[in-house]
Every structure is written in structure tokens, then in C-alpha cells.
C-alpha positions as CSV (number, residue, x, y, z in Angstrom):
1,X,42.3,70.4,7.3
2,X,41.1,67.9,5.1
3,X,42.2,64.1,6.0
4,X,43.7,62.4,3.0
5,X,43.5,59.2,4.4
6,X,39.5,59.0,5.1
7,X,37.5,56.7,2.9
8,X,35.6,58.8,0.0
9,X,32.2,59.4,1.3
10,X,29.5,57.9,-1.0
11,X,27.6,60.3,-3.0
12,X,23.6,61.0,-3.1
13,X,23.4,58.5,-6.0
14,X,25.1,55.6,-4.8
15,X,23.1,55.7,-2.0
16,X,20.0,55.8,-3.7
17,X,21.4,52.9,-5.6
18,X,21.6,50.7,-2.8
19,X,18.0,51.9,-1.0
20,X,16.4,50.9,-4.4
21,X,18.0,48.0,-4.2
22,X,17.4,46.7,-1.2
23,X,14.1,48.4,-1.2
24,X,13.5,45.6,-4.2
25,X,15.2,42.9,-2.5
26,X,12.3,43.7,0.3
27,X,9.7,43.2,-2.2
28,X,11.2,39.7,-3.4
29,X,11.4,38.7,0.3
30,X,7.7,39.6,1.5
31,X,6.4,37.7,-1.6
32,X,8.6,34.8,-0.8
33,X,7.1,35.2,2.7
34,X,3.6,36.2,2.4
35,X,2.3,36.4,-1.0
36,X,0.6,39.3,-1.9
37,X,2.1,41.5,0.6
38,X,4.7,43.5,-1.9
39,X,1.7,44.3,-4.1
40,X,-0.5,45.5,-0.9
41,X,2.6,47.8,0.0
42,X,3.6,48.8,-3.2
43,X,1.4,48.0,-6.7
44,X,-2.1,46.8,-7.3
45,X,-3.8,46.1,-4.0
46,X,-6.7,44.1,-5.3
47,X,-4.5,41.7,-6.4
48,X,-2.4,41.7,-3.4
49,X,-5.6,41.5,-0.9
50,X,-7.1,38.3,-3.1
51,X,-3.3,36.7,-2.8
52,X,-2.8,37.6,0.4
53,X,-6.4,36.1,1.5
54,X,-5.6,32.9,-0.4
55,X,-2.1,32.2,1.5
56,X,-3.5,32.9,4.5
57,X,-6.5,30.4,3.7
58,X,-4.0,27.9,3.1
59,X,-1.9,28.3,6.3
60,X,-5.5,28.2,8.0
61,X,-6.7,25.5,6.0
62,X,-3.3,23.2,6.5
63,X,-3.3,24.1,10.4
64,X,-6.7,22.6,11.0
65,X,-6.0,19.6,8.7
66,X,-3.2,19.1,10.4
67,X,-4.2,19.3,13.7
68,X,-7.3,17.0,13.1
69,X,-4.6,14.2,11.5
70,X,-2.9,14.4,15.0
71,X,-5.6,14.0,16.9
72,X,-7.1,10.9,14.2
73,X,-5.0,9.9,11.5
74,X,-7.5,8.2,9.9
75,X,-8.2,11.7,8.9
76,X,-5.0,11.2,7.0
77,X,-6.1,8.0,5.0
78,X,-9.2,9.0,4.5
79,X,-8.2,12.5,2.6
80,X,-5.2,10.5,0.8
81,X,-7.9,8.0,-1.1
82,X,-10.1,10.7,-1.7
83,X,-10.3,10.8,-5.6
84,X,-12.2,14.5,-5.8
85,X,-10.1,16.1,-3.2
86,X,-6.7,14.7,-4.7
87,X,-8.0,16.4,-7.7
88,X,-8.8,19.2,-5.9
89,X,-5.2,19.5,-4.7
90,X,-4.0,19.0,-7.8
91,X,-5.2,22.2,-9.1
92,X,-4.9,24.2,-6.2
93,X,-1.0,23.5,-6.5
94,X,-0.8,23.8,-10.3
95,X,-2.6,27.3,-9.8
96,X,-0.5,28.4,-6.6
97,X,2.4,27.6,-8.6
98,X,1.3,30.0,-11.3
99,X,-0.1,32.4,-9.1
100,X,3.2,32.6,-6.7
101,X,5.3,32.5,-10.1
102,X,3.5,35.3,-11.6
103,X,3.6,37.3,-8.0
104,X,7.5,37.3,-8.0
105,X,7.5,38.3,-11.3
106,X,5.3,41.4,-10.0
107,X,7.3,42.4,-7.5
108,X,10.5,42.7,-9.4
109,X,8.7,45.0,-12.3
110,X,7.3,46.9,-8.5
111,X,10.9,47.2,-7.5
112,X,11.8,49.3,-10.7
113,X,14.5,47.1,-12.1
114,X,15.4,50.1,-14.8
115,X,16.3,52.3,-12.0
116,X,19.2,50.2,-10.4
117,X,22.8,49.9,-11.1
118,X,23.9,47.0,-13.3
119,X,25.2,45.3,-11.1
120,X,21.7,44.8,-8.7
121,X,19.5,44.5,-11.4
122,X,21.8,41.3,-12.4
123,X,21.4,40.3,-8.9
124,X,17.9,40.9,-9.2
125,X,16.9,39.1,-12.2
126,X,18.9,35.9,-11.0
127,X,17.6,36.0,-7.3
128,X,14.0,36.8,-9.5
129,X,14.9,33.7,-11.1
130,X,15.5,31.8,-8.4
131,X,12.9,32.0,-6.0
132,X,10.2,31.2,-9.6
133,X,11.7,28.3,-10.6
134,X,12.1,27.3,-6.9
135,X,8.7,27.7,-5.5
136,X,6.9,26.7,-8.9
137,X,9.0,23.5,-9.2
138,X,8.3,22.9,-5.7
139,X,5.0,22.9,-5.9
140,X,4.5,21.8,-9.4
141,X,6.6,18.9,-8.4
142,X,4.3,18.3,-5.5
143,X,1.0,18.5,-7.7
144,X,3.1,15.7,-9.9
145,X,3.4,12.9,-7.0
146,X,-0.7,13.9,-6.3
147,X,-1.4,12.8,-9.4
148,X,0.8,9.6,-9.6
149,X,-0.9,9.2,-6.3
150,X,-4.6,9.7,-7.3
151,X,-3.7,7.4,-10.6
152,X,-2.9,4.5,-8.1
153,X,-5.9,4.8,-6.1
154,X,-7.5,4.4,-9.5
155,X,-5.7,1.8,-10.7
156,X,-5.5,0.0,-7.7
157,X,-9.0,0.1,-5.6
158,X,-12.0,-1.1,-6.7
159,X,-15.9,0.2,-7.1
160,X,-17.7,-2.7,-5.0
161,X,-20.1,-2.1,-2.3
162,X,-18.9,-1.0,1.2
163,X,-20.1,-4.2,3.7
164,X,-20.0,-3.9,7.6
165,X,-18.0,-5.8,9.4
166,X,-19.3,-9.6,9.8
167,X,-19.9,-10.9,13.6
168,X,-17.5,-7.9,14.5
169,X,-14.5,-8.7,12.2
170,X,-13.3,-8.3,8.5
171,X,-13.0,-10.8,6.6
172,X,-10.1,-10.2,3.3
173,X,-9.6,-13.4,0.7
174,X,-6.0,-12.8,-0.5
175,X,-5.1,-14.4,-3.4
176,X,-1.8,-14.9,-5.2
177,X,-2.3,-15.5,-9.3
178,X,-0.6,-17.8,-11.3
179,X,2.6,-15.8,-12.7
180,X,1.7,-17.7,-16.0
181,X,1.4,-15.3,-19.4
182,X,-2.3,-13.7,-19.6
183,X,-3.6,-16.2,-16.5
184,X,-2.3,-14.9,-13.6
185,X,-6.1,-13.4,-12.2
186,X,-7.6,-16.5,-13.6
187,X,-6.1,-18.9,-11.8
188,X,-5.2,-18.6,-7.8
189,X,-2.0,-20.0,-6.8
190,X,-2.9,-19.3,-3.0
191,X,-5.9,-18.2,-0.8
192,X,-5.5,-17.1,2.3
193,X,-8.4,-15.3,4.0
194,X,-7.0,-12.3,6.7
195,X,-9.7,-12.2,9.2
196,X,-9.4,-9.0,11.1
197,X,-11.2,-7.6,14.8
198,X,-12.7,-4.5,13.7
199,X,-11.8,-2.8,16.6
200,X,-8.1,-3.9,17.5
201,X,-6.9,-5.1,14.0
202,X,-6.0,-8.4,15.7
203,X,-5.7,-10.6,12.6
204,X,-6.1,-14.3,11.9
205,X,-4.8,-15.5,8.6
206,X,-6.4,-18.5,7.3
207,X,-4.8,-20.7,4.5
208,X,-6.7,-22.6,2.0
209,X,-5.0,-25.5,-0.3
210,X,-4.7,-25.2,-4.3
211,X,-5.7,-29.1,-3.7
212,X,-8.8,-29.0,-2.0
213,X,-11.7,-30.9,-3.5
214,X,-14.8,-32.5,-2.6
215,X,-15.8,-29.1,-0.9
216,X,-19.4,-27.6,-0.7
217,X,-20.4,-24.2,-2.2
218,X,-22.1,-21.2,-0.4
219,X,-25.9,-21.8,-0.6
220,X,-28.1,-20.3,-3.4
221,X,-24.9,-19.7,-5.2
222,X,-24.5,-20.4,-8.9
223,X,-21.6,-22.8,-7.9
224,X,-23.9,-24.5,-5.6
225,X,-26.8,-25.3,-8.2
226,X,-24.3,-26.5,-10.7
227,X,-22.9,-28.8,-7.7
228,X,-25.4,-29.6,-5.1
229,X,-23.1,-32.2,-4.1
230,X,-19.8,-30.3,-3.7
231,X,-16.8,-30.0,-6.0
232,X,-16.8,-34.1,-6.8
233,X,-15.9,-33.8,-10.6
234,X,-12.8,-35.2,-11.7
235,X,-9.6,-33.6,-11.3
236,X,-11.5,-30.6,-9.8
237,X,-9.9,-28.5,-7.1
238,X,-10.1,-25.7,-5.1
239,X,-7.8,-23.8,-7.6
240,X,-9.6,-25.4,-10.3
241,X,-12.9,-22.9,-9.5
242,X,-11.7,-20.1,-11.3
243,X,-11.1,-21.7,-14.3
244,X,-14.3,-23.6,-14.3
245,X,-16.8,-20.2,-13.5
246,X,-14.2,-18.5,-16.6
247,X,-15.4,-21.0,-19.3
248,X,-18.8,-21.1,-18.4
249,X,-19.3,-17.0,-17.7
250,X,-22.8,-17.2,-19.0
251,X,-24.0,-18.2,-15.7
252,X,-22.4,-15.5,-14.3
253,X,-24.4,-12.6,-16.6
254,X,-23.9,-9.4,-13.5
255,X,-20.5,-10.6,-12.9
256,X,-17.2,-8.6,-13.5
257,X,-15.1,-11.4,-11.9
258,X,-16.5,-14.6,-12.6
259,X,-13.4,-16.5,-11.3
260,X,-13.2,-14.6,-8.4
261,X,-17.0,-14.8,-7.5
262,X,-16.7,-18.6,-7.8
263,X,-14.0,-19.0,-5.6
264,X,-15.6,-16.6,-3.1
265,X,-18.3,-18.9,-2.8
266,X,-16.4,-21.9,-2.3
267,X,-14.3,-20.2,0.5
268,X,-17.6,-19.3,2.1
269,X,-18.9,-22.3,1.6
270,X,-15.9,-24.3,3.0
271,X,-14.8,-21.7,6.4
272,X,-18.6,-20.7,6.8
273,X,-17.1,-16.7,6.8
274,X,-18.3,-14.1,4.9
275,X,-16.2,-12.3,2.6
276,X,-16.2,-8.7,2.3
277,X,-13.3,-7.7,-0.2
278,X,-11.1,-9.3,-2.1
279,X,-7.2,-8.4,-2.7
280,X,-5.7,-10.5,-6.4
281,X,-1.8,-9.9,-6.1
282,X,0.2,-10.8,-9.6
283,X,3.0,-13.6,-7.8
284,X,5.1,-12.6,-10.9
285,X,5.2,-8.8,-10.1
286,X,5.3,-9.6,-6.4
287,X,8.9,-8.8,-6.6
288,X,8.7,-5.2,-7.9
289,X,6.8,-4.2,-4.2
290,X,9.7,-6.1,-2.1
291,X,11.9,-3.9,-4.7
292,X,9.9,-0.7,-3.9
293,X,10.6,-1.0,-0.4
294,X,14.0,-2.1,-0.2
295,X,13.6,-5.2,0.5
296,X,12.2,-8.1,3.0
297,X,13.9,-9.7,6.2
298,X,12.8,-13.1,6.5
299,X,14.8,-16.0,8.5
300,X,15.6,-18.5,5.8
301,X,16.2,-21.8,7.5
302,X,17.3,-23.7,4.9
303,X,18.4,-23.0,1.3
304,X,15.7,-22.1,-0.8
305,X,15.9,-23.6,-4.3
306,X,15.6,-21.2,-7.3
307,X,13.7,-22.8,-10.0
308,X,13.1,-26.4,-10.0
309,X,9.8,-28.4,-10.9
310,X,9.6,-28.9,-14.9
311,X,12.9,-26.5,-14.8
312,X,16.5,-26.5,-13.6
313,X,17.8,-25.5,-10.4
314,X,19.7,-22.0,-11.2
315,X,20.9,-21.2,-7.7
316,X,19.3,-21.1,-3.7
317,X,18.5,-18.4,-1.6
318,X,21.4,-19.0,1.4
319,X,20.3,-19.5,4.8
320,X,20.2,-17.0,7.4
321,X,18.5,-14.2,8.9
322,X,18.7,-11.5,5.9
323,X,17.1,-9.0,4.0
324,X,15.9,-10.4,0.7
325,X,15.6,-8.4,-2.6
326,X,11.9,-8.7,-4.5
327,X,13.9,-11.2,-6.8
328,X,14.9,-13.9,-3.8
329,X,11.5,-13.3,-1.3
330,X,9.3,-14.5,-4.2
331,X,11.3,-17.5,-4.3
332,X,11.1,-17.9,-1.1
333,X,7.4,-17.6,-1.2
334,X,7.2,-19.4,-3.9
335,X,9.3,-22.6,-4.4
336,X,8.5,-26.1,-4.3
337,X,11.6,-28.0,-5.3
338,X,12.2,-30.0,-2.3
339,X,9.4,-29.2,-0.4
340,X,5.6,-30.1,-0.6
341,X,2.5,-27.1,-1.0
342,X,2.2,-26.9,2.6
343,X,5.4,-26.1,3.6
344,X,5.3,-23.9,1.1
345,X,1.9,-22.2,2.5
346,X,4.0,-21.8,5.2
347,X,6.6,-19.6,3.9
348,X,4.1,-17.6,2.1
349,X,2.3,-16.8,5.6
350,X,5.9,-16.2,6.8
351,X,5.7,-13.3,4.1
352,X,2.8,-12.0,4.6
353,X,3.4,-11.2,8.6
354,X,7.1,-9.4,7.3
355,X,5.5,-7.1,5.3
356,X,3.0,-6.3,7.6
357,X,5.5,-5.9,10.6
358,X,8.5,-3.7,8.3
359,X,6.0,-2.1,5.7
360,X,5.8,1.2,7.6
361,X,4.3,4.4,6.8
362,X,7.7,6.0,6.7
363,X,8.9,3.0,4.2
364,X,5.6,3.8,2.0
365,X,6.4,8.0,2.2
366,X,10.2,7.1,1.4
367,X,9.6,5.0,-2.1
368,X,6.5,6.4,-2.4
369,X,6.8,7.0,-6.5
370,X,8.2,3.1,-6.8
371,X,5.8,1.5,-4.4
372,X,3.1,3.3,-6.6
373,X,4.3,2.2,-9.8
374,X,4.5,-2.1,-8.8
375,X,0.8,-2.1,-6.8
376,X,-0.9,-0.9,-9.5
377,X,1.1,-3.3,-12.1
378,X,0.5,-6.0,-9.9
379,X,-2.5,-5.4,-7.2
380,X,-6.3,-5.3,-7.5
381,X,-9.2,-5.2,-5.4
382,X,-12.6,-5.0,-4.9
383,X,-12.4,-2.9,-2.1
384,X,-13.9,1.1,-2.6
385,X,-11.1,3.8,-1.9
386,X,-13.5,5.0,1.0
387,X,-12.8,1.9,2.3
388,X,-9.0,1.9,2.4
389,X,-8.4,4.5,5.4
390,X,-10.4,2.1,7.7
391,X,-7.8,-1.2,6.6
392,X,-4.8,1.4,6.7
393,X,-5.7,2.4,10.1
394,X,-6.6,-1.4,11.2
395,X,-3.3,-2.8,9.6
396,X,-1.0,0.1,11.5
397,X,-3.4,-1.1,15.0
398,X,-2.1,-5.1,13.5
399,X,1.6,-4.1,13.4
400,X,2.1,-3.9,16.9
401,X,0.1,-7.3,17.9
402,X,1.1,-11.1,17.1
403,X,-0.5,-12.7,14.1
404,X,-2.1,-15.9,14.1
405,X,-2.7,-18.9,11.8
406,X,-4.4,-21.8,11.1
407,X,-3.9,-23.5,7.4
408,X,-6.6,-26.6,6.7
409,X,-3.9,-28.8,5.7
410,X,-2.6,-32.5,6.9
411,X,-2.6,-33.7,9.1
412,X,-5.6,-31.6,10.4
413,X,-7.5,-31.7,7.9
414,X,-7.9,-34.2,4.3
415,X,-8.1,-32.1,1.7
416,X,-9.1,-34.9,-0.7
417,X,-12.3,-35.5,1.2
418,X,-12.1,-32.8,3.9
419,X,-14.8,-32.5,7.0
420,X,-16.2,-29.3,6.6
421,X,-17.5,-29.4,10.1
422,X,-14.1,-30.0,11.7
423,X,-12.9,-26.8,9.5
424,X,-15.5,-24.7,10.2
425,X,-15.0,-25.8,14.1
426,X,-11.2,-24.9,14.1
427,X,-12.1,-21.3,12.3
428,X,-13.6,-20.4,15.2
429,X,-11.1,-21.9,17.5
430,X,-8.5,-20.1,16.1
431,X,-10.5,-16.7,16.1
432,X,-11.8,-17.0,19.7
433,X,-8.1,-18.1,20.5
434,X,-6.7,-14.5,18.6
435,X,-9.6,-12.7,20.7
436,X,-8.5,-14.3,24.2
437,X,-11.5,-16.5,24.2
438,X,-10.1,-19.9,24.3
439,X,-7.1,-21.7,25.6
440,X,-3.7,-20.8,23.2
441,X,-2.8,-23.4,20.9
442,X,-0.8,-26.5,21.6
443,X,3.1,-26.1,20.7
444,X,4.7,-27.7,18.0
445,X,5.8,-30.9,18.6
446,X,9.6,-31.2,16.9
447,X,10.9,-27.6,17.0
448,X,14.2,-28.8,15.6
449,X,12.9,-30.1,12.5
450,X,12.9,-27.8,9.5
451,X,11.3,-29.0,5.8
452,X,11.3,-27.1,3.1
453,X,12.5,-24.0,5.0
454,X,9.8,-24.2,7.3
455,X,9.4,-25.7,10.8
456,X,8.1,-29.1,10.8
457,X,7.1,-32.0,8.7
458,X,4.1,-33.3,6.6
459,X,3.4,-35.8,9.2
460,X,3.8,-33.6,12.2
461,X,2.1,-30.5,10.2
462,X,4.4,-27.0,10.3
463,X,4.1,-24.6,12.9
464,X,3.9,-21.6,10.8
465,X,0.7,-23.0,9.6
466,X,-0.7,-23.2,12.8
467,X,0.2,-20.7,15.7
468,X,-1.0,-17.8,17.7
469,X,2.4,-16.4,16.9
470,X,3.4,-16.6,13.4
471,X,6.4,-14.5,14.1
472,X,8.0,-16.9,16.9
473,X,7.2,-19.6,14.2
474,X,8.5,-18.4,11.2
């Protein structure tokens, strides 16, 4: 007796619909998986062997990469300021995107789309759909940040000679431009000379005065023929170099930098260290990298006039430990309104050790496009790309250590008429002091007082200008 109430059995048809269709679904899944795999199983082999080969290559390729970043990550930084093999990448994921695109669209003419229902071959085309756009974009958007990423080595590094390391450490003259229209890389604002331990990244920064004068120029350098007798002209000062070496750049015929050389050689001249890169940052863009990152924390002490100096005051930056947008930290770093240059200088170095201690390499893969954009519009250096893996590496090995200081400012040191011997003597102290060599440096004298936003006085000199510890100072 036949059971009226049974569900209809399906017929032969509808179910060779649905193994067709999930017989193409199968396809779409083993190219999404392995690439080349539907078209070893079920179309042109030769094409599927060749894709097959390459996404194996790649898994093989990326395993050994990765494991060699895990076991040095300077690896890592090394590959990621390569030029040719950023190129190389580029490509190879602008072709995979094709290739894998093209491979998907294989698979669904394998799977027979004519032969199913409707129904599954709408499901088909969309899911078809899906997994191009999605893979292609993905990797097409990948090959895009690459590029942005090669552009800014580009832009940002330089093509000067790679130099050892000097008595075992690196020595990097930082300099801030004037924000000025069309000056800024002509003029320094501020010098300050990172000297790092080639081995631990322990790091000395070493601040120079815009006011410096009658100082003495490396020997045998063009600045020291045309001054055998120091920087004694008129009005001239240690910020004053670069201008000087730009309107006379005929004594400077192999130079790209004129300024810059100059100033190199009076810095050499005055700390008895020898350069071996230089780093210009653009004060005025300054704000765009704190904006790339989110922001600075930096303990404000007091309130930090906005403006000032020629122009009115159009607000403060309010006391308090906080994070400061690009915006108020180059105020921070950069006002003078109430304050004198050294107190300032001692901001600035205040600065400097935040954004080594927050800049983090999950902070530089997080606003990676952003942080791109602002170094290259407001960075340059002389240092190669080859080069930047080793500082990367050395400023990671910094992060976890204390920074130390020494500015040559009052009362140490006259920088009208400053004794180069004493300078050159306190260099050293403070290096052998970083390096454990030497007894730590005195305390500061009056930790309750505060000028300018930083702690201490003219007379008494400011602790973040001196200290084994600029973070406990600052």
C-alpha cells in the first residue's frame, strides 16, 4: 500500500542537479584553498601543476622567511628597506592577484555552469564573484601599501656612504629646520647629536645651542680654511653655518648639502665625534608624525604658551600628564614665550625620549599609510636604506634602556666663548657614564623648581639637559 503521507522522493534529475552543483562548489573551494588543484583534478593540468607549484613556492617561501624573522628580526628590517625586493613583491602580488582571479574564473567554466539549475548557477556566479574580488582586492590592496611603502624608503633615505661605527658607537646629528617658508633645511633650529653603543643601543643625546659662537671647525675642512680661528665673525653662530656654507656653495663644488656639510664640521669640530648620518626633520610638519601615531604623552609641568615672540599668545597647552595631539607637542617642543633656548632644549630632548619609548612597531604597523605619508613630507636623511634595519633594530634594543643627556649650555658651558676642551671632556663623561664606566651624574640641585616647563633654572641649569635618566627628568 502506498503511504500518502511520505515525502516525494527526488527524481534522477534533481539529484544530478545538486551533485553538479556541489561538485562545482568543490572546484571553487580547492582553488580558494590550493590554487591550481580544481584544474589538476578536472581541466588543463599544465596550468594547474605551474599554479599549484607557485602556491606551494609561496607557502614555502613565506615559512622560511618567517621563521628566519623569529629567530633575527633584523631579517625583518632588512627585507622591508629593500628597494628591489619591495619591487619584487610588488609584482609578485599584482600577478598572484591576476593569476588567482583568472583561476576562479576557470574553475567555474570547469564546473559546467550551463548544466545546473537556475537557481545554483546564480549561487555560483555570485559566490564566483565573491571569492575574485575578495582575494584579488586582498592582494591587490596588499601590493598598494608595498608600493606606498617602497615610495617612502625612496623619499625618505638617502644614498650616502655606509660608515662603521666610530670607537664602537654611532654617532646621528639630528636636526630640527626652521618651519620658516622655503628655509626650513637651510637653517637648523636645533642639533642634537644621538650617540648610540653599537651593540646595546644604549644612547646619549647630546644638545648643541643655536647660539654658539667662537667655536673651531673640523680640521682640513673647508669651514676651517675659511676660519682658522674659529667662528669669530660678527653675529655668527652655530645656527648661522648653514646659511653661511649656502651663500658661498662654490666652495663646496662635490656637495649636495652644503649647509648640512658645514654644520657637520662644526659639530665635529666642537664635540671631537665623528658623524656618520644625518637625520633634517621639518619642525613645521613635525606635527603630522605625532598625528600619525595618535599622539604623544609628555608631563607638561607648566602651561605651555602657544605663540608668542613677534606674535600673540592664542592659547597654552594645560598642565598635566597627557597625551598631546601633533598640533600641541610641537608647541611644546617648540615655544619660547616665557622661557629661554635652553629650557626649551630641554623639552625638545623631553620629546625625543617619548617617541622613542611609545613609537612601537605595533604603533608604526597600525597608522602605517599616515606615518608614511608625514616622514616623507617632513624627514630626510643621509642615511642608505641598507642602513635602516641596523638603527631599527638598535632603537627597539634603546626602548627598553634609560636615555641619557648632556646639553653644552650654562652654566656648564659659555656658549659665547665656549672651552672646547671642557666640552669635549664632558662628551666623554657622559658616554663612559651611559656605558657604566664612570661614576652617575650628580643630582639636580632644586627638584622643585620648574622654568619654562622644564625642571630647573638658567642659573642652576635644567635637569633634562643633563641626566643619566632623561625620563625621571622630564
Amino acid at each position: 500500500m502506498v503511504d500518502l503521507m511520505a515525502p516525494p522522493q527526488a527524481s534522477v534529475a534533481e539529484r544530478a542537479a545538486r551533485v553538479r552543483f556541489r561538485r562545482a562548489l568543490a572546484l571553487m573551494a580547492m582553488t580558494l584553498v590550493a590554487p591550481g588543484s580544481a584544474q589538476l583534478v578536472a581541466g588543463n593540468r599544465k596550468v594547474g601543476r605551474i599554479a599549484l607549484r607557485i602556491w606551494l613556492g609561496s607557502l614555502l617561501v613565506g615559512a622560511v622567511v618567517l621563521v628566519a624573522v623569529v629567530l633575527d628580526r633584523r631579517i625583518a628590517f632588512r627585507m622591508a628597506t629593500d628597494t628591489n625586493l619591495l619591487l619584487v613583491l610588488w609584482l609578485a602580488m599584482i600577478g598572484g592577484a591576476i593569476g588567482w582571479a583568472a583561476l576562479f574564473v576557470d574553475a567555474w567554466r570547469i564546473g559546467n555552469p550551463l548544466s545546473l539549475r537556475i537557481q545554483h548557477r546564480r549561487a555560483m556566479i555570485g559566490l564566483n564573484g565573491v571569492l575574485c574580488f575578495g582575494v584579488a582586492g586582498t592582494l591587490l590592496f596588499g601590493a598598494h601599501l608595498v608600493d606606498i611603502h617602497r615610495d617612502w624608503v625612496i623619499a625618505v633615505f638617502g644614498d650616502g656612504k655606509v660608515t662603521g661605527a666610530h670607537d664602537g658607537r654611532y654617532n646621528v646629528l639630528l636636526l630640527g629646520g626652521d618651519s620658516g617658508a622655503g628655509r626650513w633645511g637651510l637653517r637648523p633650529d636645533s642639533m642634537t647629536i644621538a650617540s648610540i653603543d653599537a651593540k646595546t643601543g644604549r644612547t646619549v643625546l647630546i644638545g648643541l645651542p643655536r647660539n654658539m659662537a667662537n667655536f673651531p671647525f673640523e680640521k682640513g675642512s673647508v669651514m676651517a680654511k675659511q676660519f682658522p680661528h674659529g667662528f669669530d665673525c660678527d653675529g655668527c653662530y652655530l645656527n648661522g653655518v648653514s646659511t653661511w656654507a649656502g651663500d658661498h656653495t662654490d666652495l663646496f663644488p662635490d656637495s649636495d648639502n652644503p649647509g648640512i656639510d658645514a654644520t657637520i664640521s662644526a659639530i665635529q669640530g666642537i664635540t671631537d665625534l665623528k658623524i656618520n648620518y644625518w637625520a633634517m626633520v621639518n619642525l613645521a610638519g613635525f606635527k603630522q608624525l605625532v598625528d600619525a601615531v595618535g599622539g604623544v604623552t609628555l608631563n607638561v609641568r607648566q602651561p605651555i604658551p602657544i605663540g608668542g615672540l613677534g606674535d600673540d599668545v592664542t592659547g597654552y597647552v594645560q598642565p598635566g600628564k597627557k597625551k598631546l595631539n601633533g598640533f600641541e607637542a610641537l608647541w611644546f617642543a617648540r615655544a619660547r614665550d616665557g622661557s629661554d633656548d635652553y629650557s626649551r632644549m630641554a623639552r625638545q630632548k623631553c620629546v625625543l625620549n617619548a617617541m622613542l619609548h611609545q613609537l612601537s612597531p605595533e604603533t608604526v604597523l597600525t597608522h602605517f599609510s599616515d606615518l608614511a605619508k608625514a616622514s616623507s613630507d617632513m624627514f630626510s636623511t643621509s642615511m642608505p636604506a641598507s642602513e635602516a634595519s641596523r638603527f631599527i633594530d638598535l632603537a627597539l634594543k634603546a626602548r627598553s634602556q634609560k636615555v641619557s643627556t648632556l646639553s653644552l649650555v650654562p652654566p656648564m658651558i659659555n656658549t659665547a666663548d665656549p672651552d672646547i676642551d671642557l666640552v669635549q671632556r664632558n662628551i666623554q663623561l657622559a658616554i663612559d657614564r651611559s656605558e657604566g664606566d664612570a661614576p652617575p651624574a650628580k643630582k639636580h640641585k632644586k627638584k622643585g623648581v620648574v622654568t619654562g616647563g622644564s625642571v630647573g633654572s638658567l642659573s642652576d641649569g635644567y635637569a633634562a639637559n643633563e641626566s643619566d635618566d632623561l625620563s625621571a627628568s622630564c
